[in-house]
C-alpha positions in Angstrom: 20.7 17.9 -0.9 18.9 20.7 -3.1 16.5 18.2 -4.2 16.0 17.1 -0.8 15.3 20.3 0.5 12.6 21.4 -2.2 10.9 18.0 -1.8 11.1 16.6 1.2 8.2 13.9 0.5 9.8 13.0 -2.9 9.8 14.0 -6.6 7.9 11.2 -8.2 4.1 11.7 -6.7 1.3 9.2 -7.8 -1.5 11.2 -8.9 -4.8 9.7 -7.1 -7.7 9.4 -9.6 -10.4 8.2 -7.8 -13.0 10.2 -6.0 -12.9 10.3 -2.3 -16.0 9.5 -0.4 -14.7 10.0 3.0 -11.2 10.5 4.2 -9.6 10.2 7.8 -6.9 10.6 10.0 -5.2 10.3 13.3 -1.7 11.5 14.4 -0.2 9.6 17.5 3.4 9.4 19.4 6.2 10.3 17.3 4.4 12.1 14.5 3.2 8.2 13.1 0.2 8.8 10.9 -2.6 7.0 9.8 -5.0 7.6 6.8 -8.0 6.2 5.7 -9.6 7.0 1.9 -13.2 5.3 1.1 -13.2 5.9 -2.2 -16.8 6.2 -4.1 -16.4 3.0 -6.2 -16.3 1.3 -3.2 -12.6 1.1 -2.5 -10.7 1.8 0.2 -6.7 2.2 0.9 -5.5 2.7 4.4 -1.6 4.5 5.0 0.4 4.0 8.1 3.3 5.8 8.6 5.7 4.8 11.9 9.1 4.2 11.5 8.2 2.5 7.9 5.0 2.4 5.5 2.5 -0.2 5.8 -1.1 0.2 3.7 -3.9 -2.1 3.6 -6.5 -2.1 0.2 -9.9 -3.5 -0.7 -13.5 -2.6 -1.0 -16.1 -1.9 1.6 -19.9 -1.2 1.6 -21.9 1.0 3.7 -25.2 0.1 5.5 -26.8 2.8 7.7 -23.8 4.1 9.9 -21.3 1.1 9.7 -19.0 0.4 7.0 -17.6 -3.2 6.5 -14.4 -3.8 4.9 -13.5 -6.7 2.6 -9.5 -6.7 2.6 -7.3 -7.7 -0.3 -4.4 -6.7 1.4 -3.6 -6.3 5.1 -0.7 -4.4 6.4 3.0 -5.6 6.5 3.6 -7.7 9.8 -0.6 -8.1 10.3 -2.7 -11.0 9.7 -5.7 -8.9 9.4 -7.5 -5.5 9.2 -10.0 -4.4 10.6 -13.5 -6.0 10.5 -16.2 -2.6 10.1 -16.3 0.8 11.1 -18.9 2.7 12.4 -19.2 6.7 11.4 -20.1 8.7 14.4 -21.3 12.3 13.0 -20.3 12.1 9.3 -18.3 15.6 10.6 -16.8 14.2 13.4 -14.9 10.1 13.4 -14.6 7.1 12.2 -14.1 4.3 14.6 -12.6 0.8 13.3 -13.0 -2.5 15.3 -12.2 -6.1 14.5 -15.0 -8.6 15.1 -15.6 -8.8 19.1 -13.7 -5.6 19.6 -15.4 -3.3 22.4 -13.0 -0.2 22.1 -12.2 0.1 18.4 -9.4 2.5 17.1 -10.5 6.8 16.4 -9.7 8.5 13.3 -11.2 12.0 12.7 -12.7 12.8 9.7 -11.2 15.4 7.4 -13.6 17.9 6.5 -13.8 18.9 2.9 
């Protein structure tokens, strides 16, 4: 229980190595959490966290405000991820759609 209560989020940490480029996040019902790293060698890993852990991984490239991912791995109980992204105010969000999506899904960008 000691160990619990010093580290609640667990004792072995993976150190991440890569640089970030850009990083986001959204928080909706029931404290579930999302979290989106672009890496700057052109990788990305994306975290969900709702009542289990689900990530997806791969690489993406940039062109003017919209980035487009290339998934390796999509997220437990998915077919897919999302298509592209387009970066509204590098400051401000991110907002993912899948290929004939009109409303996309927010995350806000966290500020270095």
């Amino acid at each position: 229980m000691t160990i619990l209560f010093f580290n609640p989020n667990g004792i072995i940490k993976p150190k991440e190595t890569r640089e970030i480029y850009l990083e986001a996040f959204a928080e909706g019902a029931a404290n579930c959490t999302t979290s989106l790293k672009l890496f700057k060698n052109k990788e990305f890993k994306e975290l969900n966290i709702c009542f289990g852990i689900t990530s997806a991984k791969g690489t993406y490239r940039i062109e003017n405000d919209t980035v487009y991912f290339d998934t390796k791995i999509v997220p437990e109980h998915s077919n897919r991820y999302f298509d592209f992204a387009v970066i509204k105010n590098k400051e401000s969000e991110i907002i993912r759609f899948y290929k004939n999506d009109t409303i996309g899904k927010r995350l806000k960008i966290k500020l270095k």
